[in-house]
VEXMISE-427997 format. One line per 5 residues: number of its first residue (from 0); for each residue x, y, z of C-alpha. Coordinates in nm, 2 decimals. Last residue first. Layout:
N
NUM	X,Y,Z | ...
***
This chain:
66
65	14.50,3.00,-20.29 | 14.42,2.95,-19.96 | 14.40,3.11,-19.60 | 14.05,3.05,-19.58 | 13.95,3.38,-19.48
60	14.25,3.56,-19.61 | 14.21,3.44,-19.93 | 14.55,3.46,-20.16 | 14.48,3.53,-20.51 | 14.64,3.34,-20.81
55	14.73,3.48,-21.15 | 15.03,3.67,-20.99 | 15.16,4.03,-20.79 | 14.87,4.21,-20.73 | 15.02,4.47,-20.50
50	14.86,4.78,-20.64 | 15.21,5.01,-20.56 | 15.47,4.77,-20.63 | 15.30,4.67,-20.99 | 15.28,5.01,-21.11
45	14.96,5.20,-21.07 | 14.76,5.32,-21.33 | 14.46,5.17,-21.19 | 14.34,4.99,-21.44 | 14.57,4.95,-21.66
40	14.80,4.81,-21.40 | 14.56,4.60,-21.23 | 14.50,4.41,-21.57 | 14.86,4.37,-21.57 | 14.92,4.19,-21.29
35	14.61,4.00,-21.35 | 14.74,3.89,-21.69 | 15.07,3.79,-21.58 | 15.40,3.97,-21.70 | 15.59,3.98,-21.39
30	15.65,4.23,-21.45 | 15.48,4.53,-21.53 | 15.59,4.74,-21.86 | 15.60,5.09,-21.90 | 15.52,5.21,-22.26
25	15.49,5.58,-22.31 | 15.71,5.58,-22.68 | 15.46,5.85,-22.77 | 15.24,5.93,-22.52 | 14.84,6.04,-22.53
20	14.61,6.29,-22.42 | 14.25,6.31,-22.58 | 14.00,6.33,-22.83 | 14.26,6.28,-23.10 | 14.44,6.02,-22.93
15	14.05,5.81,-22.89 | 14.02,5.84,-23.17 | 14.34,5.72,-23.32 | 14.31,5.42,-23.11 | 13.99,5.34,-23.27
10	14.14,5.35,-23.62 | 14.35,4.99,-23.56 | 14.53,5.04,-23.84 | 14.53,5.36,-24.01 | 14.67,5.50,-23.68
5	14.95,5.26,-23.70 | 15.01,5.41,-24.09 | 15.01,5.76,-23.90 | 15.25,5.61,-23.61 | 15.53,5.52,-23.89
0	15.60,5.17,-23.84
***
């Protein structure tokens, strides 16, 4: 798909491009592929090594649980 015709789609997107920086092709995944793992990712920018969230379940140091 052409990246004007993706632009048509979901026009938000192209906003925020035209407002601001953007990459083509700038995809990086994080594995695994949970949805904390990557929630940290997005928000941080940080690649999972570096924000050390590493699954779904969280390790309390308190309790020492899951």
């Amino acid at each position: 798909m052409c990246q004007q015709a993706m632009f048509n789609k979901v026009p938000r997107i192209a906003q925020w491009a035209a407002k601001g920086a953007h990459f083509v092709n700038g995809v990086q995944p994080q594995y695994p592929t949970f949805t904390a793992v990557n929630h940290m990712a997005i928000a941080t920018g940080l690649f999972t090594e570096s924000h050390g969230i590493v699954s779904n379940t969280f390790y309390d140091k308190a309790t020492s649980k899951l």
